[in-house]
LOSETOR-965123 format. One record per residue (C-alpha): residue number from 1; x, y, z. Coordinates in nm, 3 decimals. Layout:
! residues N
+-----+---------+---------+---------+
|  nr |      px |      py |      pz |
+-----+---------+---------+---------+
| NUM |       X |       Y |       Z |
...
+-----+---------+---------+---------+
This chain:
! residues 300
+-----+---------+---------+---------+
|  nr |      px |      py |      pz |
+-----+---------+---------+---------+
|   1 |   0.935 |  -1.512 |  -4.608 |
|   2 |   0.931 |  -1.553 |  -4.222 |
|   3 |   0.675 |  -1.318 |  -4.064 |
|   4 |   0.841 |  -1.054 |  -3.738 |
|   5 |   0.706 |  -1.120 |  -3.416 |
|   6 |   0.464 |  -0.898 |  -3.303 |
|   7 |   0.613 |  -0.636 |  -3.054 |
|   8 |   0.616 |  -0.743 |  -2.665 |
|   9 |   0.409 |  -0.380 |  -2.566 |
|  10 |   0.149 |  -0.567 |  -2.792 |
|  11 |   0.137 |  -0.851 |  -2.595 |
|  12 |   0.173 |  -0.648 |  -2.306 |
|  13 |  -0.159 |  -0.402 |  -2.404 |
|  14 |  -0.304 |  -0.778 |  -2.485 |
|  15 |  -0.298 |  -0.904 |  -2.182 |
|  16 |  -0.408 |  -0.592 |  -1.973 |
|  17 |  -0.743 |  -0.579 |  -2.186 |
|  18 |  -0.798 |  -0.919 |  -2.100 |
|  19 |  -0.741 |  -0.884 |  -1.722 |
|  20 |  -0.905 |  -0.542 |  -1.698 |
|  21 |  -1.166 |  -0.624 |  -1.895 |
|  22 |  -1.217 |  -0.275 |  -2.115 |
|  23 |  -0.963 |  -0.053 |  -2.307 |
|  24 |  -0.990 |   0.229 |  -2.067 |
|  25 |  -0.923 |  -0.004 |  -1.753 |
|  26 |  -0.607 |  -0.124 |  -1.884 |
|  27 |  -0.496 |   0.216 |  -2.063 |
|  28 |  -0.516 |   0.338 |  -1.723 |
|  29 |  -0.326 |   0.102 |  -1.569 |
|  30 |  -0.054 |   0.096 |  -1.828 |
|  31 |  -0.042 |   0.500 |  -1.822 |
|  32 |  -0.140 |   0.452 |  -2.207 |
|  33 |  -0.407 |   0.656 |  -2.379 |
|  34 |  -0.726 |   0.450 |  -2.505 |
|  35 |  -0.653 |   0.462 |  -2.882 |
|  36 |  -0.312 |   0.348 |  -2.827 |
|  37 |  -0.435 |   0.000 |  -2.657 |
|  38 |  -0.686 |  -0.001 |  -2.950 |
|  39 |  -0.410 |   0.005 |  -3.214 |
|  40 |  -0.204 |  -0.220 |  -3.027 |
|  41 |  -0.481 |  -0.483 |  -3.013 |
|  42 |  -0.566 |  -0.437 |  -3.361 |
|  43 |  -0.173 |  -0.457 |  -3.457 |
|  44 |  -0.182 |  -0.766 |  -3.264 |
|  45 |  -0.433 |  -0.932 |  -3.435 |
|  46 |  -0.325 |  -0.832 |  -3.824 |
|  47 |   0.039 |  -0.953 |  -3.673 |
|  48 |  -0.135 |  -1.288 |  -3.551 |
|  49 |  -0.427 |  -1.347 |  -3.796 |
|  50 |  -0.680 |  -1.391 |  -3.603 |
|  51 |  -0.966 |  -1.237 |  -3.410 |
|  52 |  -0.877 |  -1.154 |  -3.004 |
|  53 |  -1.228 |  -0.944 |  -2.893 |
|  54 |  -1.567 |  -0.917 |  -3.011 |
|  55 |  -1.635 |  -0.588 |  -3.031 |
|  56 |  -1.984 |  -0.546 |  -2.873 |
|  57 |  -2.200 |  -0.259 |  -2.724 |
|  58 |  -2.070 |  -0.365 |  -2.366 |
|  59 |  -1.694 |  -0.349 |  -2.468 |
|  60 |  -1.469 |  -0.611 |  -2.592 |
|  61 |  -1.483 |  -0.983 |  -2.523 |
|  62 |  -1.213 |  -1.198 |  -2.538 |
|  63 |  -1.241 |  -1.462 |  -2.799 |
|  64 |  -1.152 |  -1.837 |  -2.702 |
|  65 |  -0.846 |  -1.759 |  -2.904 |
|  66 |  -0.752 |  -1.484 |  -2.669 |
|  67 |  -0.821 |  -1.658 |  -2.337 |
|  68 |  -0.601 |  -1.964 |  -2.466 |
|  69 |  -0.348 |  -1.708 |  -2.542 |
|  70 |  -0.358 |  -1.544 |  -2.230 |
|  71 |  -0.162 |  -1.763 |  -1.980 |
|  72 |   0.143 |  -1.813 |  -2.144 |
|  73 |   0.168 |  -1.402 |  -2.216 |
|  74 |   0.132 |  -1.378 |  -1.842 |
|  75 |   0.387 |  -1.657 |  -1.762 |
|  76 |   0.593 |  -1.467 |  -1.999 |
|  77 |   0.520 |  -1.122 |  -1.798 |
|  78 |   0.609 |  -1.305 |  -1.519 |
|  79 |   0.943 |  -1.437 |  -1.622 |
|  80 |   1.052 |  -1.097 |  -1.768 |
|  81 |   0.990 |  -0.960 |  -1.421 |
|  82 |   1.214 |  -1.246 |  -1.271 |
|  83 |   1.478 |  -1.174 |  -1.491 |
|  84 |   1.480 |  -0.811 |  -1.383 |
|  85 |   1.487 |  -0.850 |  -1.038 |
|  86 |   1.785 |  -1.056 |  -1.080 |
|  87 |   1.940 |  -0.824 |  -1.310 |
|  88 |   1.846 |  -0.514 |  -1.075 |
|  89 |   1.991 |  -0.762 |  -0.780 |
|  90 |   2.366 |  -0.793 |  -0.940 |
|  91 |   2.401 |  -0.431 |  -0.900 |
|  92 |   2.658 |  -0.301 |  -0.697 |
|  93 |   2.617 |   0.073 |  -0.698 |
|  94 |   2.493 |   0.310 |  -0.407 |
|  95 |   2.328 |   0.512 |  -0.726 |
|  96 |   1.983 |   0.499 |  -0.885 |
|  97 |   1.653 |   0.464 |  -0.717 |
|  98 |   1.443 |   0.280 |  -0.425 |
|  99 |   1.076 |   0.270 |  -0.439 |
| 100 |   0.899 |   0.223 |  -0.060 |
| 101 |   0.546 |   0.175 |  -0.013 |
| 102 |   0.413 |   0.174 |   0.322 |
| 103 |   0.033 |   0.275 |   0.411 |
| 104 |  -0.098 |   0.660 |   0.385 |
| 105 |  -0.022 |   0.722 |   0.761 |
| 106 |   0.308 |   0.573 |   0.774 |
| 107 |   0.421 |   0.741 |   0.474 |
| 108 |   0.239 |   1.115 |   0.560 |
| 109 |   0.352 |   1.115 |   0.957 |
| 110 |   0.629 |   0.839 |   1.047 |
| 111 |   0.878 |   0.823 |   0.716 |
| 112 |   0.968 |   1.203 |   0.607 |
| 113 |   1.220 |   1.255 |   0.909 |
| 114 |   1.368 |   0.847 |   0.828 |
| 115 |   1.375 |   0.935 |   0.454 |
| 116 |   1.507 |   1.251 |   0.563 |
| 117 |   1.819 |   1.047 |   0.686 |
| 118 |   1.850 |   0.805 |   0.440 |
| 119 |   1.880 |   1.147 |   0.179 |
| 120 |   2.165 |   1.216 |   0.394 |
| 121 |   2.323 |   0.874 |   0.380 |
| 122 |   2.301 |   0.823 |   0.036 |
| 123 |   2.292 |   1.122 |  -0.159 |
| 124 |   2.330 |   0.952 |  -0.507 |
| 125 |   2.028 |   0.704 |  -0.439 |
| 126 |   1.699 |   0.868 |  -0.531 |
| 127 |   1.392 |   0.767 |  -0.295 |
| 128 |   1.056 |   0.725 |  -0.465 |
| 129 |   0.745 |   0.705 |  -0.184 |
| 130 |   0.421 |   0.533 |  -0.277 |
| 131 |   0.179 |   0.585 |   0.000 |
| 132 |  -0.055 |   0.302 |  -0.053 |
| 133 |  -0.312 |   0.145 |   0.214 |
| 134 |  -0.368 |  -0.151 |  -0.053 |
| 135 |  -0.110 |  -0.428 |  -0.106 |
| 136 |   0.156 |  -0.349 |  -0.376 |
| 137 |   0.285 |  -0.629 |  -0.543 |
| 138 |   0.677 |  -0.658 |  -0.501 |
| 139 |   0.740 |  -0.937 |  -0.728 |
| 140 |   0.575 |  -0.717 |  -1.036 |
| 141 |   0.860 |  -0.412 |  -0.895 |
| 142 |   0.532 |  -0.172 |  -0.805 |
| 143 |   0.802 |  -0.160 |  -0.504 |
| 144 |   1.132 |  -0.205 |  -0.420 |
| 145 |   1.071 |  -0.259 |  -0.005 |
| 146 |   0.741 |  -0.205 |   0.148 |
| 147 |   0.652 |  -0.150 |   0.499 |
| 148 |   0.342 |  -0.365 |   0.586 |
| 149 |   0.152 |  -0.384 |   0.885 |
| 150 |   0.123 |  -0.745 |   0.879 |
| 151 |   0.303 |  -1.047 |   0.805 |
| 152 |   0.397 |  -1.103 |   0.419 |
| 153 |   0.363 |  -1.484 |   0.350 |
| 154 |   0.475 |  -1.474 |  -0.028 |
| 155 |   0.819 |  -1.740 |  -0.013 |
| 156 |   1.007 |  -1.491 |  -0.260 |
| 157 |   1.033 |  -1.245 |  -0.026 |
| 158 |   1.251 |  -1.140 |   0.319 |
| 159 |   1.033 |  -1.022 |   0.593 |
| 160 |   1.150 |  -0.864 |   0.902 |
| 161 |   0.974 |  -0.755 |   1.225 |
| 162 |   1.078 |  -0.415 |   1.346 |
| 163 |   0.837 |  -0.442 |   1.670 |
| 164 |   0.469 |  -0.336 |   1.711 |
| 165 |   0.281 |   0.037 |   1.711 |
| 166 |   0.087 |   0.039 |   2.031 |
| 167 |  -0.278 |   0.159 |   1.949 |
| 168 |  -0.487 |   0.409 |   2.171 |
| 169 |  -0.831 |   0.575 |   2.183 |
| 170 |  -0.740 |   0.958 |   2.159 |
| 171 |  -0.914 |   1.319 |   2.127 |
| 172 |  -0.805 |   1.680 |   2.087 |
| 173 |  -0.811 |   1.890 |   2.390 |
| 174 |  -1.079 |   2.088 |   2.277 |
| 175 |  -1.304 |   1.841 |   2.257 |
| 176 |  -1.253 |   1.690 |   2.606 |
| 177 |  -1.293 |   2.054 |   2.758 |
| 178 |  -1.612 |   2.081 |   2.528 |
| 179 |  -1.769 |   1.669 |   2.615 |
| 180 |  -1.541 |   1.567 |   2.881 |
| 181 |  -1.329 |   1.240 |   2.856 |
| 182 |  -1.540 |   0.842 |   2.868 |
| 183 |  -1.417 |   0.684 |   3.200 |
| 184 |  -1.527 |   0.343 |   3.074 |
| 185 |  -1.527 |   0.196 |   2.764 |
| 186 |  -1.875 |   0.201 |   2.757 |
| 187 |  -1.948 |   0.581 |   2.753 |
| 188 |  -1.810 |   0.619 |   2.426 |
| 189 |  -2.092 |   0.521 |   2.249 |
| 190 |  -2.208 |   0.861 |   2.444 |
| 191 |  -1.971 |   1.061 |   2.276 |
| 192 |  -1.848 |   1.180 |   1.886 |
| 193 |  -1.660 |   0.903 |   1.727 |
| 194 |  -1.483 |   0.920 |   1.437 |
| 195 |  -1.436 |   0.591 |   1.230 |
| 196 |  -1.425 |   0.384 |   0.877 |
| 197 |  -1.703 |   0.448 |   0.656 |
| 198 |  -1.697 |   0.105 |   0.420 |
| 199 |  -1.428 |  -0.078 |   0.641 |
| 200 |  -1.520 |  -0.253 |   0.924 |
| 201 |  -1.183 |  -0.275 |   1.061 |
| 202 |  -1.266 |  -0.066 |   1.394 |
| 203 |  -1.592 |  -0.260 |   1.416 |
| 204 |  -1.443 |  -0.588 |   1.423 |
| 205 |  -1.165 |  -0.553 |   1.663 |
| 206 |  -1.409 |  -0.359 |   1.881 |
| 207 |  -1.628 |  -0.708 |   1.870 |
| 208 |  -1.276 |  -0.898 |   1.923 |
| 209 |  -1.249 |  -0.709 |   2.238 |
| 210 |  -1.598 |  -0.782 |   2.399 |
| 211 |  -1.744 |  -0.412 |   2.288 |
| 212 |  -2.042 |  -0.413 |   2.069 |
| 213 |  -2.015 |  -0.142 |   1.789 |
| 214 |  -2.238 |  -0.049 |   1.467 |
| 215 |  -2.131 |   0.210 |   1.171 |
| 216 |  -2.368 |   0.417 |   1.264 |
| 217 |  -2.206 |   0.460 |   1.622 |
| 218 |  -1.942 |   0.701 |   1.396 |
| 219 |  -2.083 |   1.018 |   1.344 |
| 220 |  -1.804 |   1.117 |   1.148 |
| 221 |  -1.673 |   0.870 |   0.882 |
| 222 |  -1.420 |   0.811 |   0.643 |
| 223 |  -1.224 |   0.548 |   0.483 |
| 224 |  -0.913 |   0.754 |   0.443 |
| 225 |  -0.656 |   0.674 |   0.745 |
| 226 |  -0.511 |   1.031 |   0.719 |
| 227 |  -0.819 |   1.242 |   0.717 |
| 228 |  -0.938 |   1.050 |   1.010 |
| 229 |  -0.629 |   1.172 |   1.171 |
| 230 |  -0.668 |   1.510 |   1.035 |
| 231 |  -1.048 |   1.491 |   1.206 |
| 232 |  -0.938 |   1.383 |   1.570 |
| 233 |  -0.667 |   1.690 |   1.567 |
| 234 |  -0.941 |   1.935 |   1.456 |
| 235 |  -1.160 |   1.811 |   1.792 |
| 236 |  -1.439 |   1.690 |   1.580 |
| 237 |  -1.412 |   1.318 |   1.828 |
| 238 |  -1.252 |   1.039 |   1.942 |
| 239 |  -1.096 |   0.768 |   1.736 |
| 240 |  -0.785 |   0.557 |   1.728 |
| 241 |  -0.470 |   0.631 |   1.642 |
| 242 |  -0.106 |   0.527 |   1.659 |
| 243 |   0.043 |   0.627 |   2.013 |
| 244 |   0.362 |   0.785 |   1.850 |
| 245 |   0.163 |   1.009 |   1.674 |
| 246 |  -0.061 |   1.117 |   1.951 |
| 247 |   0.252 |   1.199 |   2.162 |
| 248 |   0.403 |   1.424 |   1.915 |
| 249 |   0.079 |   1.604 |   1.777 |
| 250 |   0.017 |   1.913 |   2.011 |
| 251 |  -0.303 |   1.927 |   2.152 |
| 252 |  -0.370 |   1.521 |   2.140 |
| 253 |  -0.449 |   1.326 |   2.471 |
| 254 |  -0.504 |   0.924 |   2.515 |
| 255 |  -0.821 |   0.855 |   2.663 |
| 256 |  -0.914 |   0.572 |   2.823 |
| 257 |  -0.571 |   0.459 |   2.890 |
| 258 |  -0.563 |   0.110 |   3.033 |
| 259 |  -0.866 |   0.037 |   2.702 |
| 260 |  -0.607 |  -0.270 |   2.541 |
| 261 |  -0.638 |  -0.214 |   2.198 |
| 262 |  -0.434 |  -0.487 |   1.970 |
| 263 |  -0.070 |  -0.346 |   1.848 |
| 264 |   0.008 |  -0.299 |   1.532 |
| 265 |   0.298 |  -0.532 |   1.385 |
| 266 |   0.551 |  -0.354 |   1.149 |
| 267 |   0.724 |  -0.561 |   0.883 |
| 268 |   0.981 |  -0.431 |   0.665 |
| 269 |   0.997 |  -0.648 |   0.352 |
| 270 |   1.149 |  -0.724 |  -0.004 |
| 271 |   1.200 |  -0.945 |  -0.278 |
| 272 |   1.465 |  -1.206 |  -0.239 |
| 273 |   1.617 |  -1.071 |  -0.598 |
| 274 |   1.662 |  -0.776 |  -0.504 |
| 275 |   1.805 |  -0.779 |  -0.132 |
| 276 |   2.147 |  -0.883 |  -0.298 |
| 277 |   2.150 |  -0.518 |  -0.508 |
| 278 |   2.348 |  -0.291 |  -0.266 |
| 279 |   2.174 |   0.002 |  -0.281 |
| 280 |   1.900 |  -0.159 |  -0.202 |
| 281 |   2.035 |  -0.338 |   0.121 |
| 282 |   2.167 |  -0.010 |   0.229 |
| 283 |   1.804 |   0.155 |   0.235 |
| 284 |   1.618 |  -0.148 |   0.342 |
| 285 |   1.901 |  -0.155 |   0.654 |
| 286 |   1.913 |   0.199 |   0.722 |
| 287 |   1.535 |   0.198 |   0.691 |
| 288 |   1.488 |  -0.087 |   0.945 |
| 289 |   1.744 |   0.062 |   1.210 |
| 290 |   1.550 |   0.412 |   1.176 |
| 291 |   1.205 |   0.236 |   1.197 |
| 292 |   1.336 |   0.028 |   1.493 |
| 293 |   1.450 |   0.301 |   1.710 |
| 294 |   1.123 |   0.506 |   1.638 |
| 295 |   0.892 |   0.175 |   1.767 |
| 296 |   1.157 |   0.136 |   2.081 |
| 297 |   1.054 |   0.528 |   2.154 |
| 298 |   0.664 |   0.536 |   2.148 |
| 299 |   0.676 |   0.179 |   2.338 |
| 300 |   0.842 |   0.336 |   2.605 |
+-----+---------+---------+---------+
């Protein structure tokens, strides 16, 4: 009597425990509960015959059995993935849904009004936003198009440059009429600036540019990229922020204005798969023109 193959969400809860390392990690990342991936392993193994963890007081370990197994699940994960991109790619309907990702500030300030439009455009294509300042896989579908402020050099995906987001040192007018505006770059270390907490993104550039800066030169820090923004309107300092958004905010003034700070470069990218599915192309089109003409205006 031939025995059934074990379920692919077994191999699937499998593989996350493995990667994740504990049952809660990968229940989280699966939107499972934790005694589900613990039934699932142990389903897994009575399917199989054999031992996959160790159950110890740290968690469970994978057995040798379990990291030989491992690979060939994820090739498999892999290939299912494939096969639904090219599946998703034959379609030909304007109907269904788009997922974007683009970083926190992008998606909270720059791409309601665009996605406004595209809602317009397409009525019957749903739009699903994932504001995300780390880098979403595409290939795995945690996105449909993404909006990155760098390059992409994966070779399964299309990458276009839309232009580049100047960058300028900015504060609220109530805290130039309270402190007064630097005249040089080097009276800001004299004033309130607002930067990363754990990043050293600022820092770096800064040292990129010739200007010596240290963390504790920010006397107001966070790692969020919209709270930051949310602190330079509320006057608490001066930071950096995308010129666009400085020009439309009320109450926001560039200071130091001839301070070069590097541009950012907007890419607007997708899988290869799925740029042949028409609804697809429509928003990742419609997206780029709207994205375009907004760089072309704050470069002006």
């Amino acid at each position: 009597m031939t025995t059934a193959e074990p379920d692919w969400s077994l191999w699937r809860s499998f593989a996350a425990v493995v990667e994740h390392g504990s049952l809660s990690a990968a229940a989280r990342v699966l939107g499972l509960s934790q005694p589900t991936l613990g039934r699932h392993v142990e389903a897994l193994e009575a399917a199989l015959g054999v031992t996959l963890f160790e159950r110890t007081l740290a968690g469970l370990k994978p057995t040798d059995t379990a990291l030989k197994l491992f690979e060939p699940v994820v090739g498999a994960q892999r290939a299912l993935s494939e096969a639904a991109l090219m599946a998703e790619g034959s379609s030909a309907a304007l109907a269904g849904s788009v997922r974007i990702t683009a970083s926190t500030v992008m998606s909270h300030y720059v791409l309601p009004p665009l996605l406004a439009e595209l809602r317009r455009s397409f009525p019957g294509i749903a739009l699903e936003l994932v504001p995300s300042d780390s880098v979403e896989n595409l290939l795995l579908r945690e996105a449909d198009i993404a909006v990155r402020m760098f390059r992409p050099t994966q070779l399964e995906l299309i990458a276009r440059k839309l232009g580049e987001i100047p960058i300028v040192a900015c504060a609220h007018q109530s805290y130039i009429e309270r402190r007064g505006a630097p005249r040089t770059v080097a009276e800001l270390l004299d004033h309130d600036l607002v930067g990363f907490d754990r990043s050293d993104l600022i820092i770096s550039t800064a040292r990129r540019l010739g200007f010596e800066l240290q963390r504790a030169d920010f006397v107001l820090r966070t790692d969020s990229q919209t709270a930051m923004w949310e602190l330079l309107k509320a006057g608490l300092g001066i930071g950096f922020a995308q010129a666009g958004m400085v020009q439309d905010a009320p109450g926001m003034r560039v200071v130091l204005p001839d301070f070069a700070v590097p541009p950012l470069e907007v890419w607007l990218t997708t899988h290869r798969e799925l740029f042949t599915s028409r609804r697809i192309r429509a928003i990742y089109d419609r997206l780029g023109e709207g994205l375009t003409n907004h760089l072309a205006r704050i470069g002006r």
